[in-house]
Biopython code that builds the backbone (N, CA, C, O; Angstrom):
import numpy as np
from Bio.PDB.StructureBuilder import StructureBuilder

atoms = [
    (1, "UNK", "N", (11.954, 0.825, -27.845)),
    (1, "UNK", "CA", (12.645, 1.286, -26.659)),
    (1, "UNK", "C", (12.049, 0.589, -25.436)),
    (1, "UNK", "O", (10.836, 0.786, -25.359)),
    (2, "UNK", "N", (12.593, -0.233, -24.375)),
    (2, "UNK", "CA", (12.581, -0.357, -23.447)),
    (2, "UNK", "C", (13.019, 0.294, -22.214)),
    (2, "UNK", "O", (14.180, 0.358, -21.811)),
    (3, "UNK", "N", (11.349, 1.056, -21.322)),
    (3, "UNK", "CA", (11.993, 1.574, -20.458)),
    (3, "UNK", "C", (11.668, 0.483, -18.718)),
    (3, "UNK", "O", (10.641, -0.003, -18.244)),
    (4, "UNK", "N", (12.779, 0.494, -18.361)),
    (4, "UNK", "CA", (12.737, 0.215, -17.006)),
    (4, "UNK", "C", (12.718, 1.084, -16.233)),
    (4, "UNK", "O", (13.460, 2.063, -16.146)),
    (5, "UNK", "N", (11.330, 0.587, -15.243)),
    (5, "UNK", "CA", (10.469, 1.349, -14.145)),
    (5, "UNK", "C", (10.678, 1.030, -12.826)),
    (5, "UNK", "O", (10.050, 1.675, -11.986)),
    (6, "UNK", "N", (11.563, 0.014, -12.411)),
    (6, "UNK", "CA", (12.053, -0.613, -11.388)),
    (6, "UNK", "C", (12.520, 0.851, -10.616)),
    (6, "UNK", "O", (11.736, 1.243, -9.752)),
    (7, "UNK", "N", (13.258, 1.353, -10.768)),
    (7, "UNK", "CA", (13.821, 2.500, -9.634)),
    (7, "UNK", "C", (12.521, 3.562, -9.363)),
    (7, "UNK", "O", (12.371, 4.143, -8.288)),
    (8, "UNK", "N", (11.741, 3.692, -10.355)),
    (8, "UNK", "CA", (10.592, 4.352, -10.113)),
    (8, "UNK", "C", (9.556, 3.577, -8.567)),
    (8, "UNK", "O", (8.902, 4.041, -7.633)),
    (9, "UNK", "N", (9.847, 2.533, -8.946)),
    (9, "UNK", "CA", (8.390, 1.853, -7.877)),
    (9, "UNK", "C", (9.466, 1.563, -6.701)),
    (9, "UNK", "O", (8.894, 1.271, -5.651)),
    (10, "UNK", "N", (10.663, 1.567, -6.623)),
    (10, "UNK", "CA", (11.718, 1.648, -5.665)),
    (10, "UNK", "C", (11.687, 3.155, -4.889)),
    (10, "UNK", "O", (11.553, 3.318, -3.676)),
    (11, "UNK", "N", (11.842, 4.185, -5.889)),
    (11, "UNK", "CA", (11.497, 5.183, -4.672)),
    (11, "UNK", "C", (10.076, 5.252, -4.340)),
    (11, "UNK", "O", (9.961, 6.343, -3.780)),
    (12, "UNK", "N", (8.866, 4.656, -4.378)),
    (12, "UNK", "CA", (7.638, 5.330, -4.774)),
    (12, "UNK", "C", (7.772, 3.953, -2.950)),
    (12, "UNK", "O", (7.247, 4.084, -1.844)),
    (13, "UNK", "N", (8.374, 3.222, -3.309)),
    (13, "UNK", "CA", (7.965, 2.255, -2.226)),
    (13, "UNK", "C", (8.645, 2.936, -0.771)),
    (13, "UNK", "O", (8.030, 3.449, 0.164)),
    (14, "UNK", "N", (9.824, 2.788, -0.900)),
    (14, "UNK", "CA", (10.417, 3.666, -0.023)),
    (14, "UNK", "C", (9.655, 5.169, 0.827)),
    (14, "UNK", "O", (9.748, 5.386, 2.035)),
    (15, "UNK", "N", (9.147, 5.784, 0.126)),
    (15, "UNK", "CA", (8.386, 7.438, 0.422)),
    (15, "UNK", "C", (7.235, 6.316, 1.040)),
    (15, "UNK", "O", (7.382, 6.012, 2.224)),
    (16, "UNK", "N", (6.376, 5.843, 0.472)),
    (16, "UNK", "CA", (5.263, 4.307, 0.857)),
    (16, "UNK", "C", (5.197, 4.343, 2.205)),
    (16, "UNK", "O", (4.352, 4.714, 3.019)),
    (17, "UNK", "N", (6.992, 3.563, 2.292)),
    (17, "UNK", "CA", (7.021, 2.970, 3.570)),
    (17, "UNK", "C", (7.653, 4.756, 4.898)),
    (17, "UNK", "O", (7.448, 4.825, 6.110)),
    (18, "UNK", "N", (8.176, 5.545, 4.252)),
    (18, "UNK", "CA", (7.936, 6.318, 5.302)),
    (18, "UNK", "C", (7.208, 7.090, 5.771)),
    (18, "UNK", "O", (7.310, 7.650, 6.862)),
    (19, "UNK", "N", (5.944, 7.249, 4.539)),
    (19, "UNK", "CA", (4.597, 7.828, 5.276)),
    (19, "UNK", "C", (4.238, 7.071, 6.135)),
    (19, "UNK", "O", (3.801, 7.479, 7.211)),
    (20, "UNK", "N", (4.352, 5.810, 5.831)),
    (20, "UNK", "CA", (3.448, 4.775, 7.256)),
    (20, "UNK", "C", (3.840, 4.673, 8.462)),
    (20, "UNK", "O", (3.204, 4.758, 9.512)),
    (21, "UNK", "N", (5.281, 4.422, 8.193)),
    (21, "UNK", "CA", (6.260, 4.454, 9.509)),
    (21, "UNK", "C", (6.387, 6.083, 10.338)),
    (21, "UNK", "O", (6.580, 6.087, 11.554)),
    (22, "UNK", "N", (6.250, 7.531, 9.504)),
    (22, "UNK", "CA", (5.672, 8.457, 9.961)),
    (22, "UNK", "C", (4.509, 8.501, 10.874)),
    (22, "UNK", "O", (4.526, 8.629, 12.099)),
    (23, "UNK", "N", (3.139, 8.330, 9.802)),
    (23, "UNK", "CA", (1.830, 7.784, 10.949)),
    (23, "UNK", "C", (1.893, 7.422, 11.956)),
    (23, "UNK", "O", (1.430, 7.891, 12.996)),
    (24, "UNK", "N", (2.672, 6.246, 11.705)),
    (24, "UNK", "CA", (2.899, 5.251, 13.289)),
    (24, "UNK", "C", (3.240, 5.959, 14.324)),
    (24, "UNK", "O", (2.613, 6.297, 15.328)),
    (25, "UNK", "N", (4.577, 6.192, 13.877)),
    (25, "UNK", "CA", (5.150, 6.920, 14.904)),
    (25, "UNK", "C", (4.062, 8.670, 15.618)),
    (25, "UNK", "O", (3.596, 8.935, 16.726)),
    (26, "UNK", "N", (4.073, 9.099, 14.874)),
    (26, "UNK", "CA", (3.395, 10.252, 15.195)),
    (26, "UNK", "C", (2.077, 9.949, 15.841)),
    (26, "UNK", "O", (1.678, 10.682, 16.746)),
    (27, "UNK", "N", (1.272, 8.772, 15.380)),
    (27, "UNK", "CA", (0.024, 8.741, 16.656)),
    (27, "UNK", "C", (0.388, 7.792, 17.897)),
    (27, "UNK", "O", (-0.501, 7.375, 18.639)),
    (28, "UNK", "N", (1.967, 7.417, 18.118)),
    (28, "UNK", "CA", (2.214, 6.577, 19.498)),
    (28, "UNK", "C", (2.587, 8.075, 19.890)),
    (28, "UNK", "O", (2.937, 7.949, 21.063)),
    (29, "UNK", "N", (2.699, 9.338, 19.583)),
    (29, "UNK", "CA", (3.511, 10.128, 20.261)),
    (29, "UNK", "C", (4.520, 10.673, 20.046)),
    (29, "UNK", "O", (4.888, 11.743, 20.530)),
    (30, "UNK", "N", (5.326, 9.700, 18.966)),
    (30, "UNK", "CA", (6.734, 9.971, 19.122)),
    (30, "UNK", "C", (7.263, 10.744, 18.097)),
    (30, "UNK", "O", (8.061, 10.325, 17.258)),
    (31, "UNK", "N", (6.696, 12.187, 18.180)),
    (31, "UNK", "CA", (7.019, 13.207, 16.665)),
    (31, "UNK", "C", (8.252, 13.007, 16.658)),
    (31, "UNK", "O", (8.446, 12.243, 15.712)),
    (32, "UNK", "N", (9.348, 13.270, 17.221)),
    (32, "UNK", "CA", (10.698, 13.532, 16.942)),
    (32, "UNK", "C", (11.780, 12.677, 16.328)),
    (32, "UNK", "O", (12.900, 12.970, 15.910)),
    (33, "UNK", "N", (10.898, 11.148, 16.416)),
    (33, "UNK", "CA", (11.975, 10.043, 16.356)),
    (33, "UNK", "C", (10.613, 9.847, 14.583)),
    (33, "UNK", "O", (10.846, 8.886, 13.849)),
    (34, "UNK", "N", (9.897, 10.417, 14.353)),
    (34, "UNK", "CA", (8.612, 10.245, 13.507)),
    (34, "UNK", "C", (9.366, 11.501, 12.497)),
    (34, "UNK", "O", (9.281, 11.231, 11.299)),
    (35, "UNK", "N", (9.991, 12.653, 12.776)),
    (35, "UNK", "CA", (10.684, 13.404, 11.905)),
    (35, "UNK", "C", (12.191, 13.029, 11.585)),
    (35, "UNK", "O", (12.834, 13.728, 10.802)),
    (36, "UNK", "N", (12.650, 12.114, 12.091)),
    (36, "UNK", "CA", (14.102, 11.415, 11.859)),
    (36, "UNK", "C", (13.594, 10.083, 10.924)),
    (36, "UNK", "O", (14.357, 9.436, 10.207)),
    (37, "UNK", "N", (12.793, 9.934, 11.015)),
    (37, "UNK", "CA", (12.452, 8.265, 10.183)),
    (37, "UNK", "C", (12.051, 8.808, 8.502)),
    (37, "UNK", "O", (12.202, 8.158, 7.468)),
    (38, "UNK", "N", (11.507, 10.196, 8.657)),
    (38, "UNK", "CA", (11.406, 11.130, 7.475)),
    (38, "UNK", "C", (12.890, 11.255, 7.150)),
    (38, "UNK", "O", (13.543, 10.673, 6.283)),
    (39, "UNK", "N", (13.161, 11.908, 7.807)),
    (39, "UNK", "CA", (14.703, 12.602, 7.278)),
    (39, "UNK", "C", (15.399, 11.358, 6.651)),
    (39, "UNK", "O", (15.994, 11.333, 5.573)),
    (40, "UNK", "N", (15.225, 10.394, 7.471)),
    (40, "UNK", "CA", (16.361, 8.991, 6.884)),
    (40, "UNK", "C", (15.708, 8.457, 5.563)),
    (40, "UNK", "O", (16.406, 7.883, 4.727)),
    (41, "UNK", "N", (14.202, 8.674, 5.360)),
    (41, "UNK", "CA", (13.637, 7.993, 4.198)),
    (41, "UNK", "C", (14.116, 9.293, 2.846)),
    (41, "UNK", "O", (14.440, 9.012, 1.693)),
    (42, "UNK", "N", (14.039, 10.473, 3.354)),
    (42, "UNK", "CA", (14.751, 11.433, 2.423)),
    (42, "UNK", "C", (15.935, 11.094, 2.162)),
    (42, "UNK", "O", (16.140, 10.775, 0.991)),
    (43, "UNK", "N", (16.871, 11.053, 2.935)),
    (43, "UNK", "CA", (18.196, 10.852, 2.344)),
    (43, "UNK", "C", (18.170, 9.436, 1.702)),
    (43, "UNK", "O", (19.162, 9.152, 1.031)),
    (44, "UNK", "N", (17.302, 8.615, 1.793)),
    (44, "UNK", "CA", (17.697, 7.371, 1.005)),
    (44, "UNK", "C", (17.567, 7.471, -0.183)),
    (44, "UNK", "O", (18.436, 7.177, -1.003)),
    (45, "UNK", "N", (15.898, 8.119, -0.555)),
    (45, "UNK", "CA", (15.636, 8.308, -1.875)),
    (45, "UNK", "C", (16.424, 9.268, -2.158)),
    (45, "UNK", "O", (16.959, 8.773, -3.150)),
    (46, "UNK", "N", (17.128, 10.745, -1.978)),
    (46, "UNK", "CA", (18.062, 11.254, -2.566)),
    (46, "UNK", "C", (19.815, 10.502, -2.902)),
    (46, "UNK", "O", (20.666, 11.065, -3.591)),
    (47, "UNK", "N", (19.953, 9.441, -2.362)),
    (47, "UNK", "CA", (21.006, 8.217, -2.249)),
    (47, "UNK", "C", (20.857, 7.763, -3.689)),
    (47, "UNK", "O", (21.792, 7.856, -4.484)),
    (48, "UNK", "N", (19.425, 7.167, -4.080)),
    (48, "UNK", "CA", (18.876, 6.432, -5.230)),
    (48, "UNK", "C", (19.097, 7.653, -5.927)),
    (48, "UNK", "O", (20.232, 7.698, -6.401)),
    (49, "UNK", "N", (18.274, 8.841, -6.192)),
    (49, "UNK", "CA", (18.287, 9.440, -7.505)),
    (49, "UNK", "C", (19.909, 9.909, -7.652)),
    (49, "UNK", "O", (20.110, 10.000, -8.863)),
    (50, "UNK", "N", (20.790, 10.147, -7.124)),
    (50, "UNK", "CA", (21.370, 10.717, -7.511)),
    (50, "UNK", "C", (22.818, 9.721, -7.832)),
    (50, "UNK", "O", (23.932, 10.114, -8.179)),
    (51, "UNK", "N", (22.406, 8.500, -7.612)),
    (51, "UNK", "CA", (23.240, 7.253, -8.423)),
    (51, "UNK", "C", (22.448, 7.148, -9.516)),
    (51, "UNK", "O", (23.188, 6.866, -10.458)),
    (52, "UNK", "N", (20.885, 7.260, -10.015)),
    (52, "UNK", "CA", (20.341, 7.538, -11.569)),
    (52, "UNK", "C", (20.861, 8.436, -12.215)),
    (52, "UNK", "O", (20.929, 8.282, -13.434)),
    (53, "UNK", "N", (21.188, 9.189, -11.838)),
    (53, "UNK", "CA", (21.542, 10.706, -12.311)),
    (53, "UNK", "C", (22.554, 10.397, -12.952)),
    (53, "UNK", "O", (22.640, 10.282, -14.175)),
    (54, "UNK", "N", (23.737, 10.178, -11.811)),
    (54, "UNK", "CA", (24.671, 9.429, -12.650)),
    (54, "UNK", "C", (24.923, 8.528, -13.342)),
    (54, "UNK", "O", (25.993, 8.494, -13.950)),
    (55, "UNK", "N", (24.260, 7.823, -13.411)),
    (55, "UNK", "CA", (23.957, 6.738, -14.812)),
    (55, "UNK", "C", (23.804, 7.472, -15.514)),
    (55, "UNK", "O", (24.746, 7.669, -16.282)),
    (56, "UNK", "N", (22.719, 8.203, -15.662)),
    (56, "UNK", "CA", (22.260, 9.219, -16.891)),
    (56, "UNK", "C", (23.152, 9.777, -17.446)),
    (56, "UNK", "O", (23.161, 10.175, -18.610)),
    (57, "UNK", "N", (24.301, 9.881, -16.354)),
    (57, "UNK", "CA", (25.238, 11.624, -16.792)),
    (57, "UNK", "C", (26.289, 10.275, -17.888)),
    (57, "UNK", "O", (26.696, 10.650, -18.988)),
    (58, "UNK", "N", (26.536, 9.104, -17.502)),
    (58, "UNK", "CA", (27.293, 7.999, -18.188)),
    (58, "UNK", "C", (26.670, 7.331, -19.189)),
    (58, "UNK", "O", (27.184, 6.538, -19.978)),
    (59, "UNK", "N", (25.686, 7.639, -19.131)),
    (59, "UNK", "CA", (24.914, 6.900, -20.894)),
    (59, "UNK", "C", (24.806, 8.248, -22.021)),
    (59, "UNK", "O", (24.598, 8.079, -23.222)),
    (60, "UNK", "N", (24.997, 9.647, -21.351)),
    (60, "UNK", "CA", (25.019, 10.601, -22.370)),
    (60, "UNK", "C", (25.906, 10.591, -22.882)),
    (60, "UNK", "O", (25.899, 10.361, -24.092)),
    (61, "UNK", "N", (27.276, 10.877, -22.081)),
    (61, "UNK", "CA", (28.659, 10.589, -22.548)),
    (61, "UNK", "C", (29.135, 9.353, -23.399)),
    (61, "UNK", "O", (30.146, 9.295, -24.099)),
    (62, "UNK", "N", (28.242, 8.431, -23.201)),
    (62, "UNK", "CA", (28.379, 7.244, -23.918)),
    (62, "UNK", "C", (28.030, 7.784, -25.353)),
    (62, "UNK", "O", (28.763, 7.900, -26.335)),
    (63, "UNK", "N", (26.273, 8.175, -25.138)),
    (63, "UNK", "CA", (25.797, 8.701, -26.550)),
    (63, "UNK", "C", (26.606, 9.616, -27.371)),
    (63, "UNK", "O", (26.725, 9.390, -28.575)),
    (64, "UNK", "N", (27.042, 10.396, -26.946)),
    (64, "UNK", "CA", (27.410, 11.542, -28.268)),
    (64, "UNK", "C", (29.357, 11.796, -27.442)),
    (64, "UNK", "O", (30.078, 12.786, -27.563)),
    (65, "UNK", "N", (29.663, 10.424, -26.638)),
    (65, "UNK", "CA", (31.414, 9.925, -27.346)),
    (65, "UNK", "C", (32.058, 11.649, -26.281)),
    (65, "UNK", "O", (32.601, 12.461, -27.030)),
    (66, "UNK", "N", (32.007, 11.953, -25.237)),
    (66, "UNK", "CA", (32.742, 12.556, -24.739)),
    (66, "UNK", "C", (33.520, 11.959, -23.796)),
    (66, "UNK", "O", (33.701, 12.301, -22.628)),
    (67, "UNK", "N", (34.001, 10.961, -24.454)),
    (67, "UNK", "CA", (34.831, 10.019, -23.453)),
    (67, "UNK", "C", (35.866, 10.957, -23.130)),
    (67, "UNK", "O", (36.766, 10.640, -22.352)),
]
sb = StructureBuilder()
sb.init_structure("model")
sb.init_model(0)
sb.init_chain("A")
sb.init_seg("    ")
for serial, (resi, resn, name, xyz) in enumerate(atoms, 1):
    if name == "N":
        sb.init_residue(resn, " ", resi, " ")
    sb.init_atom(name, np.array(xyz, "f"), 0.0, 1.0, " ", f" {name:<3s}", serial, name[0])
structure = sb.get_structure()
């Protein structure tokens, strides 16, 4: 079995990059535009899992033929 880990280190990078871009923002000052750069890095990674999901939900149906 081959598993691909690519979407794994895709969200892991993403959350990555909005803790940092959080930090940033929050020690220039700027909590509010520092809780929107959160919110936007949330909805991205919920963007990603829930196009996996659906893959998932299309390779089950594949598996056991509920076409």
């Amino acid at each position: 079995m081959d598993f691909d880990l690519t979407p794994v280190f895709q969200i892991g990078a993403v959350g990555f990059i909005t803790a940092i871009l959080h930090a940033i923002l929050k020690q220039a000052g700027k909590e509010d535009i520092a809780h929107w750069a959160t919110l936007v890095g949330f909805i991205i990674v919920l963007y990603m899992v829930s196009h996996y999901i659906g893959d998932l939900f299309s390779e089950v149906k594949r598996v056991f033929l509920f076409n």
